[in-house]
N, CA and C atoms as a LAMMPS dump frame, in Angstrom:
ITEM: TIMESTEP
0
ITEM: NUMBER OF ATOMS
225
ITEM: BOX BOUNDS ff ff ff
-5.0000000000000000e+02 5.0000000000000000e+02
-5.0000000000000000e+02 5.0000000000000000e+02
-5.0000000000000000e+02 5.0000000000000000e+02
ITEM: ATOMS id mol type element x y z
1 1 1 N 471.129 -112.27 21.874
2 1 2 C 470.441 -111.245 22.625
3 1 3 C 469.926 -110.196 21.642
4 2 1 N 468.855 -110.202 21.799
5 2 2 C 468.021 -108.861 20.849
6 2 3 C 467.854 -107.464 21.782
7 3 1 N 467.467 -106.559 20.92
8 3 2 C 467.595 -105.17 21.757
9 3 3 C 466.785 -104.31 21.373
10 4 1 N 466.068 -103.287 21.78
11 4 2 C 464.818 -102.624 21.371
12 4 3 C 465.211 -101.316 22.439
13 5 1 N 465.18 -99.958 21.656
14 5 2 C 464.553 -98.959 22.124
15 5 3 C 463.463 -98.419 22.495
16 6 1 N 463.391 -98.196 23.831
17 6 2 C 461.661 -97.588 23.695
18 6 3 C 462.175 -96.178 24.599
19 7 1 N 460.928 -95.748 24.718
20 7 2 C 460.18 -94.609 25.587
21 7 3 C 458.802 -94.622 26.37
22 8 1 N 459.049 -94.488 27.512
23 8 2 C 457.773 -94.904 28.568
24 8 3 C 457.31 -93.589 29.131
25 9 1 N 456.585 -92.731 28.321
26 9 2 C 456.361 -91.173 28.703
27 9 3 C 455.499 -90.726 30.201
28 10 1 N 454.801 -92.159 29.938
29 10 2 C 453.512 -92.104 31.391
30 10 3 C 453.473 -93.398 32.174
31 11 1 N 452.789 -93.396 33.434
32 11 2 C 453.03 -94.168 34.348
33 11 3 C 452.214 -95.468 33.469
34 12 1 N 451.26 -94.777 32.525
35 12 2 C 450.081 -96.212 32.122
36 12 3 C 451.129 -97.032 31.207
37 13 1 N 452.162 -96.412 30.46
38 13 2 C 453.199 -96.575 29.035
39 13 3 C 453.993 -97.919 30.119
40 14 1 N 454.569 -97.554 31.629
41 14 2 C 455.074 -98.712 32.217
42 14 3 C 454.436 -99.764 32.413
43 15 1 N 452.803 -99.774 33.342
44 15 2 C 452.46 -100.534 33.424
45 15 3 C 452.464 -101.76 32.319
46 16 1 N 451.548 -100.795 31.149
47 16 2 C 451.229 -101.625 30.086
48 16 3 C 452.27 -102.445 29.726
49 17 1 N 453.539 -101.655 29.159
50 17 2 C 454.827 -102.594 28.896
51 17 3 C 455.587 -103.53 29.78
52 18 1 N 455.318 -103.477 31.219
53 18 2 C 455.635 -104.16 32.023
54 18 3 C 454.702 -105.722 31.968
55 19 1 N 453.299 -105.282 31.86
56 19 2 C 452.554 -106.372 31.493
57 19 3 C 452.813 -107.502 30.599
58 20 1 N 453.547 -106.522 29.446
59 20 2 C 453.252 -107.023 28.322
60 20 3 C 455.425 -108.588 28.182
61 21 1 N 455.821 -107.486 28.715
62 21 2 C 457.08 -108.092 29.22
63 21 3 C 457.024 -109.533 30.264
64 22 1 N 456.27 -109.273 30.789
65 22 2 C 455.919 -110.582 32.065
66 22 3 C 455.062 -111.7 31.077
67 23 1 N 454.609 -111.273 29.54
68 23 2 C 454.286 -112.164 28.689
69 23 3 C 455.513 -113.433 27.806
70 24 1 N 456.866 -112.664 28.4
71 24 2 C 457.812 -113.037 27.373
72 24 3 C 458.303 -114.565 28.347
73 25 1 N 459.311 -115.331 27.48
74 25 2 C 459.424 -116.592 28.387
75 25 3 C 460.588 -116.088 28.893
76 26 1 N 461.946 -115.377 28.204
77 26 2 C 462.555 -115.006 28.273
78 26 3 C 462.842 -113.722 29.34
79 27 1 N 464.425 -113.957 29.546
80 27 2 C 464.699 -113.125 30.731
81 27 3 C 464.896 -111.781 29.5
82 28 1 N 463.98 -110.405 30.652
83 28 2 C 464.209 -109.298 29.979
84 28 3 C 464.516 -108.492 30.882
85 29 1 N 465.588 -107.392 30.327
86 29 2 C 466.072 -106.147 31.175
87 29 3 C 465.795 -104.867 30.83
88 30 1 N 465.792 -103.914 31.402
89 30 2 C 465.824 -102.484 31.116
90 30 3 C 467.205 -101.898 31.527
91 31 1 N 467.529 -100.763 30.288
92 31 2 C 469.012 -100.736 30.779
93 31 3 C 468.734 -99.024 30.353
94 32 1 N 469.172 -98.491 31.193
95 32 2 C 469.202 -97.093 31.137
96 32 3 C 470.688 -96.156 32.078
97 33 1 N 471.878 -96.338 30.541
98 33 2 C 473.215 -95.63 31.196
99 33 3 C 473.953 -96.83 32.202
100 34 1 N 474.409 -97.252 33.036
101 34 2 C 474.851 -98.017 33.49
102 34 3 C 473.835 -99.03 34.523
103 35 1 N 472.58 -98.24 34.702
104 35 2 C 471.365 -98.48 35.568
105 35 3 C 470.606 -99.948 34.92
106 36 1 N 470.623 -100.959 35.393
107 36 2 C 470.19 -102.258 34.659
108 36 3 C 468.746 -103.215 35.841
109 37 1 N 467.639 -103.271 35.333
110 37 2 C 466.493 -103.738 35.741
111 37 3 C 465.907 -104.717 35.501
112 38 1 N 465.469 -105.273 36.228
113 38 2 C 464.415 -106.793 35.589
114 38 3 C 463.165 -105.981 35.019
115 39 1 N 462.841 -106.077 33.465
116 39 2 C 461.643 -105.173 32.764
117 39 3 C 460.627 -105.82 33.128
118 40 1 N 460.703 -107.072 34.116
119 40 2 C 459.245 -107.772 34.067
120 40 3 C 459.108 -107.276 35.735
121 41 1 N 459.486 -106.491 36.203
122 41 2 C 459.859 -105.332 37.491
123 41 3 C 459.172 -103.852 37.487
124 42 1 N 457.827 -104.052 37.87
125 42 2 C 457.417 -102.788 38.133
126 42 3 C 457.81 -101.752 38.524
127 43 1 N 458.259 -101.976 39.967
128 43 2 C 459.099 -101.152 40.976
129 43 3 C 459.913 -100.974 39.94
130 44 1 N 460.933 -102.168 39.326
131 44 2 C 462.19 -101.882 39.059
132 44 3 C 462.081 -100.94 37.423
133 45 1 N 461.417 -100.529 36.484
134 45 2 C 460.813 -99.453 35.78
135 45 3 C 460.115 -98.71 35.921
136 46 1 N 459.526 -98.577 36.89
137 46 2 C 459.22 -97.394 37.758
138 46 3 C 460.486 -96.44 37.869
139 47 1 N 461.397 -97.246 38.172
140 47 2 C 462.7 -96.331 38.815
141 47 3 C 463.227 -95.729 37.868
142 48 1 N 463.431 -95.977 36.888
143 48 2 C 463.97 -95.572 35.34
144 48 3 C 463.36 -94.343 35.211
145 49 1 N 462.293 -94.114 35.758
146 49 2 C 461.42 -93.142 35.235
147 49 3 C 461.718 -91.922 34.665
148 50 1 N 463.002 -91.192 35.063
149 50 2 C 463.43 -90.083 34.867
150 50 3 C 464.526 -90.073 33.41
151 51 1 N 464.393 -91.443 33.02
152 51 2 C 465.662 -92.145 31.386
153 51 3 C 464.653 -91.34 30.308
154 52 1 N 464.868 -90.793 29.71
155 52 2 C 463.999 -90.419 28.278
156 52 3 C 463.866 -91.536 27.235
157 53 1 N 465.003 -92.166 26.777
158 53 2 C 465.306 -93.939 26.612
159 53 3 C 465.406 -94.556 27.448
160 54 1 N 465.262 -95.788 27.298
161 54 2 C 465.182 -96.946 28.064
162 54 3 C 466.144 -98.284 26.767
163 55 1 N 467.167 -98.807 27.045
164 55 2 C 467.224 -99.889 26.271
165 55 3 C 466.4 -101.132 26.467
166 56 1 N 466.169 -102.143 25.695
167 56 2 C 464.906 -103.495 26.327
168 56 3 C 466.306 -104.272 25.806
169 57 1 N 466.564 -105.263 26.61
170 57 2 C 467.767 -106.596 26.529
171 57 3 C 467.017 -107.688 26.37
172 58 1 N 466.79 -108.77 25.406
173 58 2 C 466.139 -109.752 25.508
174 58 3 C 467.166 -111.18 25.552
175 59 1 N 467.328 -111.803 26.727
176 59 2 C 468.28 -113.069 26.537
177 59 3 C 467.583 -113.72 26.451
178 60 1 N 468.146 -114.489 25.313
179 60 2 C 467.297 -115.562 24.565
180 60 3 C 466.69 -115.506 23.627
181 61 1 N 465.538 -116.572 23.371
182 61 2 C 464.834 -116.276 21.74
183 61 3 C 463.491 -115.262 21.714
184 62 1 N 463.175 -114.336 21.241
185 62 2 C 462.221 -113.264 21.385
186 62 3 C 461.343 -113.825 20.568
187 63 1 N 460.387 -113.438 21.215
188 63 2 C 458.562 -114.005 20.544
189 63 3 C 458.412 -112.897 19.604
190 64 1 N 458.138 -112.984 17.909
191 64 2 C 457.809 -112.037 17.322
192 64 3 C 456.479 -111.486 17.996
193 65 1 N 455.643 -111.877 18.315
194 65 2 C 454.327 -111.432 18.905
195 65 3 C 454.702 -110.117 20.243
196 66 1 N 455.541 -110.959 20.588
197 66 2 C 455.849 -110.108 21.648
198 66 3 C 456.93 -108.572 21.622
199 67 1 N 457.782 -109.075 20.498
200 67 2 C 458.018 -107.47 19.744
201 67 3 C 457.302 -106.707 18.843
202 68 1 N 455.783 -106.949 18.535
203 68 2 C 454.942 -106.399 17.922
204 68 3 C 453.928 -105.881 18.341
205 69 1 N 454.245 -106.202 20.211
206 69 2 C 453.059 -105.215 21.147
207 69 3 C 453.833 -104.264 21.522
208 70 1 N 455.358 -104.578 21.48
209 70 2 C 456.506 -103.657 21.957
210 70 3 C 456.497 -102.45 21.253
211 71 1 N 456.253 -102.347 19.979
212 71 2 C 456.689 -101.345 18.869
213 71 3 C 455.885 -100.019 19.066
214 72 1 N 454.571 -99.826 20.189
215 72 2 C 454.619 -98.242 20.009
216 72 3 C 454.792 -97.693 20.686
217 73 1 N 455.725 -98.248 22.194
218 73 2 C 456.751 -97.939 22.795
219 73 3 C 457.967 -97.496 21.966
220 74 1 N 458.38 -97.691 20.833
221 74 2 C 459.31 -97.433 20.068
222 74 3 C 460.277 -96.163 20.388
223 75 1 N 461.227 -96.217 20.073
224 75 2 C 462.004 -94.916 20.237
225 75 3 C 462.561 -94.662 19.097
């Protein structure tokens, strides 16, 4: 399992990363404090909205491509 910090400051910062998450083959989560989401879940990062971090959970094998659209979400 790989793991990535980000920050989603604006509603466009979710969409986009939500998009970009529904690219992965792999199951991904958003984990914010005990609060845990499907990241390929609009609604369900939407809800986060108020986390200043966000953790990203990746089970399974992560697409370098796909942690290299991730990165200016970065935290």
């Amino acid at each position: 399992m790989n793991k990535l910090r980000v920050r989603l400051n604006q509603v466009s910062d979710i969409v986009s990363f939500v998009a970009i998450a529904n690219k992965c083959e792999c199951d991904v989560d958003a984990r914010c404090g005990s609060i845990v989401v499907d990241a390929k879940s609009l609604m369900g990062v939407m809800s986060m909205a108020l986390c200043k971090e966000v953790d990203i959970l990746f089970h399974g094998e992560t697409c370098e491509e796909i942690l290299q659209k991730m990165t200016p979400y970065a935290a």
